[in-house]
Every structure is written in C-alpha cells, then in structure tokens.
C-alpha positions in Angstrom: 84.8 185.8 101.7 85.9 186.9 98.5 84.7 185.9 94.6 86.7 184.1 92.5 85.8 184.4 88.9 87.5 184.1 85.4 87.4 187.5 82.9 89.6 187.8 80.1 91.5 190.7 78.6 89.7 191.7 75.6 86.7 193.4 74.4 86.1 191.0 71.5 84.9 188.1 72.7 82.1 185.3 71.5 82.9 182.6 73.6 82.5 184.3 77.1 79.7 186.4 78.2 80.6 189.9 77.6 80.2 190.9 81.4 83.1 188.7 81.7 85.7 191.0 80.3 88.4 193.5 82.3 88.9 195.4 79.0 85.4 198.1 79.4 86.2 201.4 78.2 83.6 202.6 81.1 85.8 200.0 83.7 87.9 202.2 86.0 90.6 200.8 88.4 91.6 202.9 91.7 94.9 202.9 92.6 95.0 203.2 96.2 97.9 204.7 98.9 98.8 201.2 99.9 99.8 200.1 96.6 103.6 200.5 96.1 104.3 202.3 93.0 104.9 201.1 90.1 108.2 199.4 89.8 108.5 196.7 86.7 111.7 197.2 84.4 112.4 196.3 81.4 113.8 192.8 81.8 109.9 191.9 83.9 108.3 193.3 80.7 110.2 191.8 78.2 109.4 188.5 79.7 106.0 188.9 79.7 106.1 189.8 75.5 108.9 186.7 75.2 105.9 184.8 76.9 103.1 186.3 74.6 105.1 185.6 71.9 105.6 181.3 73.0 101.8 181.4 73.6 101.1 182.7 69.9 103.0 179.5 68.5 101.0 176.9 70.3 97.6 175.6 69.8 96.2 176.9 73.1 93.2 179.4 73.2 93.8 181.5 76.5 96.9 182.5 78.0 96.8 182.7 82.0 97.9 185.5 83.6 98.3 186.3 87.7 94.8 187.0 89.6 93.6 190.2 89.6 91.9 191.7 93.0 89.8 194.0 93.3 87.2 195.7 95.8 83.6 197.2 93.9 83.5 201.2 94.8 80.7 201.6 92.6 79.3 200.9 89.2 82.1 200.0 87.0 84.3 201.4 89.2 86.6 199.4 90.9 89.5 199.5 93.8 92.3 197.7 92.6 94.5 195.3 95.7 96.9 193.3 93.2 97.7 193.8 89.6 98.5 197.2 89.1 102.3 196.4 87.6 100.3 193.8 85.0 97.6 195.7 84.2 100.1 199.3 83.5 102.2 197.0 81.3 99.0 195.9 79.1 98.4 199.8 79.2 101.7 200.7 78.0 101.6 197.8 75.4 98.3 198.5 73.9 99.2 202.5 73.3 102.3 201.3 71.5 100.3 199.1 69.5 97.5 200.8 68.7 98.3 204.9 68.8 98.9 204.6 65.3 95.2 204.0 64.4 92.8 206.0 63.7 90.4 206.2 66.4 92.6 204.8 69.6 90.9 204.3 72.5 92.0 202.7 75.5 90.7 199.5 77.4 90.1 200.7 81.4 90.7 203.9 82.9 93.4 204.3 85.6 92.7 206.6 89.2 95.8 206.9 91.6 94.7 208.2 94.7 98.8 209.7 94.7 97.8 212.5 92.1 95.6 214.4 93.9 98.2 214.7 96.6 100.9 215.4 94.5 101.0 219.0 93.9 104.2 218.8 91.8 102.5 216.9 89.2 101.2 218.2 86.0 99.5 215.5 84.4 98.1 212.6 86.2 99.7 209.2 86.0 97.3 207.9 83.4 97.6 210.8 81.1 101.6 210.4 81.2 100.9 206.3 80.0 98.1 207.2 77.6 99.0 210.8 76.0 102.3 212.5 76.8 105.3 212.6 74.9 107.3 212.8 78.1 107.0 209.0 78.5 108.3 208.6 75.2 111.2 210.7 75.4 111.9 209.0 78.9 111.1 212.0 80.9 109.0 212.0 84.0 107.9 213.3 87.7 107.9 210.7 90.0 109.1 207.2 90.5 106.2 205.9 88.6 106.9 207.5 85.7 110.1 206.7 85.7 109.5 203.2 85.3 106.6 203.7 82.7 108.8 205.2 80.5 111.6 202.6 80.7 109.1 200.0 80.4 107.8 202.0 77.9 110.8 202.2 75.4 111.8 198.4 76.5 108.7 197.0 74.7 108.9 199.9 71.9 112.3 198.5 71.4 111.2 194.8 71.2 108.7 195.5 68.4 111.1 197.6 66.7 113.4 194.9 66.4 111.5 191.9 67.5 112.9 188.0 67.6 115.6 186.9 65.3 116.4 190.2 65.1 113.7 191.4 62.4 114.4 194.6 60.4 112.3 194.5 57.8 109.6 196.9 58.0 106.6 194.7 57.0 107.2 191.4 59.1 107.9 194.1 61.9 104.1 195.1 61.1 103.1 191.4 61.2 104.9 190.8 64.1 102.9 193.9 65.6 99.6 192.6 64.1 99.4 189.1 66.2 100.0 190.7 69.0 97.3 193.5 68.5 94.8 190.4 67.9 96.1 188.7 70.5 94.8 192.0 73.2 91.8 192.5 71.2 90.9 188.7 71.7 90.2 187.5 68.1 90.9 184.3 68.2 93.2 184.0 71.1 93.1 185.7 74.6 94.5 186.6 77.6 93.0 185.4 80.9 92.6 186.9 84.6 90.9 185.3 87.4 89.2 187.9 89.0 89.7 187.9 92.9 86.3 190.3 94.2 86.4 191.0 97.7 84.5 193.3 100.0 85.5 196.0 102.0 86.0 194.3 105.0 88.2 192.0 103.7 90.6 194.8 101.7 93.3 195.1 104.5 93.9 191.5 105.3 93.9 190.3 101.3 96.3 193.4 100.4 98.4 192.3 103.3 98.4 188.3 102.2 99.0 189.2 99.0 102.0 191.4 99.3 103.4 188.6 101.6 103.0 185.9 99.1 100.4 184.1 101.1 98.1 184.0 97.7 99.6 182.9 95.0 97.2 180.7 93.0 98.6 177.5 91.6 97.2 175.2 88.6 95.1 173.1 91.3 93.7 176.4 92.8 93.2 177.7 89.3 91.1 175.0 88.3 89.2 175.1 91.5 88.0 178.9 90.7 86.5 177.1 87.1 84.8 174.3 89.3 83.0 176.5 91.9 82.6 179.5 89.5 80.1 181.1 87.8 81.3 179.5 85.0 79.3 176.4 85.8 76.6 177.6 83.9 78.7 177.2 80.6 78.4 173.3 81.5 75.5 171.4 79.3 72.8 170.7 81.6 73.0 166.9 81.9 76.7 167.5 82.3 76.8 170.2 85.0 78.5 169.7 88.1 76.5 168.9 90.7 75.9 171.2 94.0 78.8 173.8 94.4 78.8 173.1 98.7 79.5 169.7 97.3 82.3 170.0 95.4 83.7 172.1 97.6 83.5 169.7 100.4 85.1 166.8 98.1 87.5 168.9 96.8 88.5 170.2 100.6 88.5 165.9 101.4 91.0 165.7 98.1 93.0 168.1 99.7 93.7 167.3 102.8 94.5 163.6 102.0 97.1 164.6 99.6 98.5 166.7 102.5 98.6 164.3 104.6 103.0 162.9 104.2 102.1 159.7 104.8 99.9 159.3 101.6 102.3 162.0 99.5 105.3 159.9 100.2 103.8 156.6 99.0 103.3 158.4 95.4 106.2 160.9 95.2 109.7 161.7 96.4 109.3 165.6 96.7 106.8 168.1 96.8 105.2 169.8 93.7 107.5 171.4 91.7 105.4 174.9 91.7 104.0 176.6 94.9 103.8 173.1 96.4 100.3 172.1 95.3 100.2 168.4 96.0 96.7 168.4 93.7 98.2 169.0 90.6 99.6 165.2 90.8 95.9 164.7 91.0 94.7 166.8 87.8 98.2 166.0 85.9 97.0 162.1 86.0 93.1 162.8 85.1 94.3 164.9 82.3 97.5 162.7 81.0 99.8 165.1 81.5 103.5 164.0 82.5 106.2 164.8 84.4 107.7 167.1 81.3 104.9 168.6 80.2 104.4 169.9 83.5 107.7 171.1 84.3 107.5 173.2 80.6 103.7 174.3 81.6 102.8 174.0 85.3 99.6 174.9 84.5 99.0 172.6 81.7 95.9 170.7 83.3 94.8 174.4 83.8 94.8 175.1 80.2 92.9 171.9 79.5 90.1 172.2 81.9 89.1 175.3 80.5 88.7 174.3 77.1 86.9 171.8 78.3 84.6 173.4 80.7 81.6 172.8 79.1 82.0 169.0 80.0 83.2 169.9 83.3 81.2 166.9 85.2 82.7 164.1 83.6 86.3 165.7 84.4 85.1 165.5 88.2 83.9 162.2 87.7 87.0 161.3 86.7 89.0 162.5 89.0 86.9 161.3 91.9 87.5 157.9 90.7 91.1 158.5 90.3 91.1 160.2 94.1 89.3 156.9 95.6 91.3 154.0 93.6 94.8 155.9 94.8 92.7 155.8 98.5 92.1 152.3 98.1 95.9 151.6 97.8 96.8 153.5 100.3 94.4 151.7 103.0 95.7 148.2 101.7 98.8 147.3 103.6 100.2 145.5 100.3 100.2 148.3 98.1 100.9 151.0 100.1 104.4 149.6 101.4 105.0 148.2 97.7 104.3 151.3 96.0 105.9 153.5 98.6 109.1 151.5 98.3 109.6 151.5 94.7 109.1 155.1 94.6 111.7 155.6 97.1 114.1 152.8 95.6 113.3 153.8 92.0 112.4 157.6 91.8 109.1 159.1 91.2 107.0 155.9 90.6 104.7 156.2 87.9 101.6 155.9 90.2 99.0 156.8 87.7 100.3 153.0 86.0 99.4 151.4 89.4 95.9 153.1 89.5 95.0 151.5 85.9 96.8 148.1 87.1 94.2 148.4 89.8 91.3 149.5 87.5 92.0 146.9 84.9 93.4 144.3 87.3 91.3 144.3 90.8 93.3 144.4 94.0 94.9 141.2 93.9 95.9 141.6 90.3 97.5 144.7 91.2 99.5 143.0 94.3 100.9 140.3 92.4 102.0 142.6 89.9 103.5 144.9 92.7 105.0 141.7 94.1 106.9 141.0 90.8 108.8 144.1 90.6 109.8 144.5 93.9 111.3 141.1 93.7 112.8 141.9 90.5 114.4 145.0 92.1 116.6 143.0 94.2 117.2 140.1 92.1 120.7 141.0 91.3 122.0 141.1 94.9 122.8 137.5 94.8 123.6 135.9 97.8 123.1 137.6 101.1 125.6 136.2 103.0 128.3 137.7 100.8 126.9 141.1 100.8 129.6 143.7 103.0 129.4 147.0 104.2 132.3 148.2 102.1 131.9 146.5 98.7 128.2 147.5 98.9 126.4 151.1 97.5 124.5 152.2 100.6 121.6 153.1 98.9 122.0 149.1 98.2 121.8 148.5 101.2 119.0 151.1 102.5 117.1 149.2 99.9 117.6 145.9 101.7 116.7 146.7 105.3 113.6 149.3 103.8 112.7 145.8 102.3 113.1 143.5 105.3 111.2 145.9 107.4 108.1 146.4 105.4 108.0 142.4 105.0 108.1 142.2 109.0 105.4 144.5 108.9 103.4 142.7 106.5 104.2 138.9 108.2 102.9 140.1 111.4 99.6 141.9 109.6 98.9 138.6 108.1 99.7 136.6 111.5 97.2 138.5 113.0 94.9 138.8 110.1 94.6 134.7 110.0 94.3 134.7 114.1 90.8 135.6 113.2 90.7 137.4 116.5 87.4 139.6 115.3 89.7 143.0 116.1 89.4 145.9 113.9 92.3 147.6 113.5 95.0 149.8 111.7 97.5 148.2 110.2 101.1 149.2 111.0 102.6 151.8 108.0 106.2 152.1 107.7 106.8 156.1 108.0 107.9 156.2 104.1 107.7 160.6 104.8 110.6 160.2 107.5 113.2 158.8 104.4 113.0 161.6 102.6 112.9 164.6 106.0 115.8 162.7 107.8 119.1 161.4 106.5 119.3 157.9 107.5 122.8 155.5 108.0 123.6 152.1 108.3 125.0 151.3 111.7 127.6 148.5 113.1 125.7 146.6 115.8 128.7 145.2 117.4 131.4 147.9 116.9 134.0 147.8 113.7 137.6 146.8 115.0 139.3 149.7 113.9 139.2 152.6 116.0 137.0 155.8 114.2 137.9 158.4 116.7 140.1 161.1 116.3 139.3 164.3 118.2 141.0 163.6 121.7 138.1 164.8 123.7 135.9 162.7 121.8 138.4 159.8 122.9 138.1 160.6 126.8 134.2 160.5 126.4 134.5 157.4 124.6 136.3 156.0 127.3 133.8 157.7 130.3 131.3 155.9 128.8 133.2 152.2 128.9 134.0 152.8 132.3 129.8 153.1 133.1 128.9 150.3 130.8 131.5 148.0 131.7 133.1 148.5 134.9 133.7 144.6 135.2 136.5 144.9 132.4 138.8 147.5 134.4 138.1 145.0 137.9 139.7 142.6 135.8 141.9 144.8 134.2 143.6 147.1 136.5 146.5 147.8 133.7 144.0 149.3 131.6 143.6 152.0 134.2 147.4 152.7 133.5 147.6 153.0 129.8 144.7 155.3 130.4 146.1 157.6 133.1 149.5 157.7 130.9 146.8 158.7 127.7 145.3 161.3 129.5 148.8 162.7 130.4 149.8 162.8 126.9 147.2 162.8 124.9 148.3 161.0 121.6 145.8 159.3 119.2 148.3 156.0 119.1 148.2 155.6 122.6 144.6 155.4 122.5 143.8 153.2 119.8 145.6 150.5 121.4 143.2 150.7 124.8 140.2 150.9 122.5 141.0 147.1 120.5 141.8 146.2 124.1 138.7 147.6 125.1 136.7 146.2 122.2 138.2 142.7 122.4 137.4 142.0 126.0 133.2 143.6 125.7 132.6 142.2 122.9 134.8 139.1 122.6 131.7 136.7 121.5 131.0 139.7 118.7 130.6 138.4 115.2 133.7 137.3 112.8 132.6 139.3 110.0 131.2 142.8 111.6 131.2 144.3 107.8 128.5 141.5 106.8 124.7 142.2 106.9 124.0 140.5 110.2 125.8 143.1 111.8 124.3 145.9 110.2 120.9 147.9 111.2 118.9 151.1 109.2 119.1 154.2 111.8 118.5 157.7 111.4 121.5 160.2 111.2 120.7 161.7 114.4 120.6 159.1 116.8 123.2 157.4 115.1 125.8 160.1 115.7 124.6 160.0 119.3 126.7 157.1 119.3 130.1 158.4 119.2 131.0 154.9 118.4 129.6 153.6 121.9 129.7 149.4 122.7 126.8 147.3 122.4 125.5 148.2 126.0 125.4 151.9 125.4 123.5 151.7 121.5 121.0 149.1 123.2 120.4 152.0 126.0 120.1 154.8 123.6 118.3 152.6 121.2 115.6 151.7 123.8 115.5 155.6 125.1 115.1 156.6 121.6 112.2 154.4 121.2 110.7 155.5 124.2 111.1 152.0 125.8 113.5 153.1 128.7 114.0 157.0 128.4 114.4 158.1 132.0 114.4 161.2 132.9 113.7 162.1 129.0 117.5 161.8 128.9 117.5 160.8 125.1 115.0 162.5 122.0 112.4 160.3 121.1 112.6 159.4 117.4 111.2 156.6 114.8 113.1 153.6 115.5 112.7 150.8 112.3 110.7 147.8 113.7 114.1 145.7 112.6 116.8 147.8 113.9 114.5 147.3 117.2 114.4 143.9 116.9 117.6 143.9 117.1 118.7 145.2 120.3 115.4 143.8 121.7 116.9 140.0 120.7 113.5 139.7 119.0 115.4 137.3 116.7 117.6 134.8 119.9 115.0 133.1 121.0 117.8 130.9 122.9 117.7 130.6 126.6 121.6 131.6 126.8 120.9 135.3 125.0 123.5 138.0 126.1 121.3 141.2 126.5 124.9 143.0 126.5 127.0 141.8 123.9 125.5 140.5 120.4 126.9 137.6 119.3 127.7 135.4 116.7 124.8 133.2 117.0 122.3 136.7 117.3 124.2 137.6 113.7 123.1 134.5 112.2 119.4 134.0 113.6 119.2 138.2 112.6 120.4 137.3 108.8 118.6 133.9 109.1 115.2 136.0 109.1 116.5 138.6 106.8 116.9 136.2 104.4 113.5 134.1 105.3 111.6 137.4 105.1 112.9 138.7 101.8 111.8 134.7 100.1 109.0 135.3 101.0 107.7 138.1 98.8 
C-alpha cells in the first residue's frame, strides 16, 4: 500500500523537518520507459507562473501542487511514476531564474532511462535542461527537447515581459526576485504530497494514474495531513488520536456521504471538483462557502495545514458536525424538511440547520423547519383555484413533493402513537430520484383535447381502447365505422373526432375541471410517456405494473411510484362503497384534493 506524505519544494525551510523536502541536491529522480515524454507547452506553463504569480498576492503560506509518485531504487535515489511534466517545468524555471548567479546549482538530478538507448543523442536530457545553449536557441534531438525548449523560451518570455506588460528593467528584476524566493522557500512555498509506493505496486499505480483513477481532491488532501507523518507536528495533548482510528471514522464519513439518499437531503449536485462529497464536510467545519470554494477548491486544504499543529480539535469538530447532520438525517422531520427546501430552494444552507440544531435541540430545529416550509407555499393561495396551465410546474412539483412527504409523515406518526412496540425504519421519500430522473405532472382522467399527432401513434391509441373498453364499441357499433373509414384515410381530423367520442363515453363521470389539482399526479418522465395518452383503465394498469403491484409477465419496468400518485389509482382516498376502479370521478377529484388540502394544514 503506498505512503502518502507531504514535502515541499524548497531547500530553505524552518517550519518542516528538513527530510521533508523534494529539492536535495543529492535527490535523483529516474525517468523510466513507461513514462511518456515530456509534452507540456507553453500555454500549460504559463498557467502554472499566472498561478504562482495569484498565490504570491494572497496571505497563504504554501501553494499545492499535484501528487508526486515515486518508487525508492536506493538511497536518495528515486523512480519517478507521476510528475515528470511538473517537476521539468520547476527545472526549467529555476535555471532561468537562477543561471545568472554566481554559484548555480540545481535542486534534484534527472535520469531518463531513454538516453542510454538513444544513440543519436549527444547530451543527455538533463544536461540539455540544465547546460546547453541548444534549449535556448530552441534547437533539440528528440521530442522531449523539443518541448523543453518551447517551454523554455515561454517562461523566459514571461519574465521578460511579465504582467501589465512590465518593461522596465528593475521591476522586471523584482518581478524575478519573488519568484526566486518563492522556489527557494523563504517565506512562502510550494507543496507536493509525496505518493511512495513499492515495487510491487509500480505497474498498477502508473496505470491508475495515467487513467485518471488518482486524482487527489481537497478531502483526500487533507486526509494525507490526518494519517501522515505529520501528526507528530500536533502538540501532544492536541494529537490525534490512533491513526487505525481515524481512518476507520474517516472511511464511516465517507461512505455516508456517498450514500444519494443522505447527499440529496443537503445538496442538489455533486461536488463541484472530482466529486468529493467530503469537502461539504470540511467546507462547513472550516466556514468556507459556496464562493470561496468555487475560486479555491482546496481552500479547507489550505487551512488545515496551517493549522496542523491543532489538528485534534479540527477532528473533533468535524466529528460533531458529521453526527449532528446524522442525526437529521435519521429523524423523519428533518430529513424530508431539509431535503425539500433544498430541492424547492437550491442548495440549502445545511451548515445553518446543524447550528439551529446545536443551539436549538431537535424540536427547536423542527419547528423552525416547519415555519419555512410553510412559508414557502404561503403565496399559492387557494388550492382549489390552482390550474395546470396558469401554474409554473416547478409550482406545482413543489405542491405534490409537499403533499407526499406530509403522507409520509401522517402515517409515521399514526403508527408512532399506535404504540405497537415495533422498531422500525421510517419511510424516506427518494429525494436522489428528483434530481437522476426528470419528472411530469400527469392528467389522471385524460385532457379533452386530443394530443396525438403521429398517425401510427393514433391507431395504437385506438388498439389500446378497444382492450380496455370493449363495452363502448358493443354499444357503439358506428364507432367501428368512423374507424375503418380513418384507417383508410388516415387524416388527423378524422381521428380527433372518434377520440372526444371515445373520451366522452369512458370517462363520462370524469371531473369538470381536468386542468385543476385533483386531477393532477407527480410521475416520472419515463413511465409517463408510456402513456401515449392512454384512458384511466390503461394508466391504472401500467401504474400498478410499474409499482410492482400487478406486473405480469414483467410486461412493464419497475420504477419509484410517489406514495400519492399511488393513492390515487389505488382509490386510497374513495372510501365510498360506489368507487369506480375504472373511471375516476368527480367525487374521487374532490376526496383526492380534500386530503391535499387537509395534509398541507397540517404542517
């Protein structure tokens, strides 16, 4: 299992111990076959100066750089798996820099395994960065080379004629002079984490590596600093306490914030960088907010190490953190609060509903919860009035997201006060699927006005009446007519009048006002498009199917089905002895809205 360990840049260095440096004149890197060459142009190493350059006008003390890995050969010797286009930048920058002096002498020692091979080459890679002209004049052997020595006059350029276009000689000198500190390490410095790994393990962490697979993020970053040697910098009555202990917390940290179903109570998306769902964690310890983070992603990074020394309390801390936001997700009340204002409102500012809870207690924090969700909808007005068309459908999203968690909550509490010594998990409404499906609101009974307008999607419109409702064309026999003429012909008119004849006679108890929210339900896209604007009977069938109540023959795909939108087409909400399981009716409109209503009073 590989090392992980921090080492800065520089040779100059009080505040780390001094075998904690890269920069060792006796320190040679190999450059194995595998590596590619080296391939960075000028626009990747001007970056790197532009972002030198930011870090010298801030406050911070160490600048973070990419993870350096690295297999031990031998004493001070080392081979080198990822790094080699950072570390030959750094080269090329500190012989521009520092040739000029006096006594130059350079920080490690490069090896490429490709120059012994090579028999065309006269001077090895490492002399051509470190003491031939022929990188300066842009003249080289190979393809590595070729690249130095663009690389090469890119940054001579920059420092020639550095920001705001500076021509005068001396504040080019200056401009050179921060930057020689800056490698040196007095007073600022560049960091690595050191990735050590043995021999073994050289193949399979090359091959990761070049496939992405490790990039460390902030969160993995300041995992290295907890479970590091570093520890030792700690105070001893503030030192972390046993590494196989951390580790195991910080693995338990982990996989609850991987887990969508917590995630998706606190966030809308996933981490901005490399998808780290702990930096939410360490961004909350640490105060930092949504815009500092997205102008530093590693931020908390940056302020753990400065603070390493005290680097128990900063566990501590976000221990407590980890179990309050635990606590809220295992109560019923604020996980389906706090989930729903996040979705309804954005990214919720959860770290405000862990102090509510701190300062607060549970119930504090419920009644608070309580009051916003019920001032998020206290502009509908009345819910009678609200229609399909004058209405946003986020709106109305918000509305049956609403009246389904309440269902949930009703029925925990019936249960709950039943005092029927169970122990159970309380139902969680599946806030992860709103935000990995696209979700509609769906007619119950069908809208008057004919949708279709493919004429094969007409003809399977009508297949499907002709199962579900064969009664109609025993009564009917004309309708077989206009049907056989509409086949013939095929024209759209011709249609829509045998689909409001159609309509009229299945679902002639259907509700007055089909736009109204009694005859509306919250379905995902998928199954709702497996409609194809089908009658009553057929939605109740594929509803059912979907649910995995009545899927025969697996003849429908199984899906999340809102407890509501279930209800529905179950007649949860009839309770009459006259229900019609195929048609829903006026009076099923109004006992539906009737608990709508009830449900959303009673938050």
């Amino acid at each position: 299992m590989g090392v992980l360990k921090k080492r800065t840049f520089d040779c100059i260095n009080v505040d780390i111990d001094k075998d904690s440096n890269v920069c060792q004149e006796s320190v040679t890197f190999i450059i194995p076959y595998l590596q590619r060459a080296y391939k960075w142009k000028e626009k990747q190493a001007k970056q790197m100066l532009e972002d030198f350059s930011e870090f010298l006008k801030q406050e911070k003390t160490y600048y973070c750089m990419q993870p350096l890995a690295v297999v031990k050969i031998g004493d001070n010797k080392y081979e080198l798996l990822d790094g080699q286009q950072r570390l030959t930048t750094l080269l090329i920058l500190w012989r521009i820099l520092f040739e000029s002096d006096e006594k130059t002498s350079y920080p490690y020692k490069f090896e490429y395994e490709r120059d012994s091979s090579e028999s065309n080459t006269l001077i090895n890679r490492y002399s051509f960065i470190t003491e031939s002209d022929e990188i300066k004049k842009g003249e080289y052997g190979n393809i590595d080379e070729y690249y130095m020595s663009k690389v090469y006059g890119a940054i001579k350029l920059y420092f020639d004629n550095p920001n705001n276009k500076k021509t005068d000689e001396q504040k080019a000198d200056n401009y050179k002079e921060t930057f020689k500190k800056l490698l040196k390490g007095e007073g600022k410095h560049i960091l690595f984490l050191w990735y050590e790994v043995n021999e073994e393990e050289k193949h399979t962490t090359f091959a990761h590596l070049n496939s992405g697979k490790i990039e460390l993020t902030c969160s993995e970053l300041i995992k290295a600093i907890l479970l590091s040697d570093g520890n030792k910098e700690s105070l001893d009555n503030n030192r972390l306490p046993d590494k196989s202990l951390v580790a195991a917390q910080y693995a338990e940290m982990e996989e609850a914030f991987n887990d969508d179903r917590l995630w998706y109570m606190l966030q809308t998306d996933e981490p901005l960088y490399n998808g780290s769902r702990m930096d939410l964690l360490f961004n909350m310890v640490l105060n930092i907010n949504r815009k500092a983070y997205e102008a530093d992603p590693k931020a908390a990074f940056y302020k753990v190490y400065a603070r390493r020394a005290d680097l128990s309390r900063f566990w501590k801390d976000c221990r407590a953190y980890f179990v309050r936001i635990m606590d809220l997700y295992k109560n019923p009340y604020t996980y389906h609060y706090i989930g729903y204002l996040t979705y309804t409102e954005g990214n919720n500012k959860i770290d405000d509903w862990v102090k509510v809870y701190k300062e607060s207690g549970l119930k504090g924090c419920i009644e608070q919860l309580k009051s916003k969700v019920r001032e998020s909808i206290s502009g509908l007005g009345d819910l009678e009035k609200i229609t399909y068309s004058d209405t946003s459908k986020a709106t109305l999203r918000k509305i049956f997201i609403l009246h389904n968690i309440q269902t949930i909550l009703i029925h925990y509490e019936t249960i709950k006060k039943a005092n029927l010594g169970l122990r159970f998990s309380y139902e969680q409404f599946p806030f992860e699927l709103l935000y990995s499906q696209r979700w509609d609101i769906e007619h119950i009974a069908s809208q008057t006005e004919n949708p279709l307008t493919k004429i094969q999607d007409c003809k399977d419109w009508i297949a499907s009446v002709r199962a579900d409702y064969s009664e109609i064309f025993v009564q009917r026999p004309d309708l077989n007519n206009e049907i056989d003429l509409f086949e013939k012909d095929s024209k759209i008119e011709m249609f829509k009048q045998i689909y409001n004849e159609i309509v009229s006679s299945a679902e002639k108890n259907s509700p007055q006002n089909k736009d109204g929210l009694g005859n509306l339900v919250l379905l995902d896209s998928h199954t709702n498009r497996s409609y194809h604007n089908s009658l009553y009977k057929r939605k109740r069938k594929i509803i059912l199917a979907a649910s995995n109540i009545d899927n025969q023959n697996n003849e429908y795909q199984v899906t999340y089905i809102p407890r509501c939108t279930l209800n529905v087409f179950l007649k949860t909400y009839n309770t009459g002895l006259d229900v019609k399981l195929g048609e829903w009716t006026q009076d099923d409109y109004d006992k539906y809205l009737g608990d709508l209503k009830e449900k959303l009073e009673q938050i």
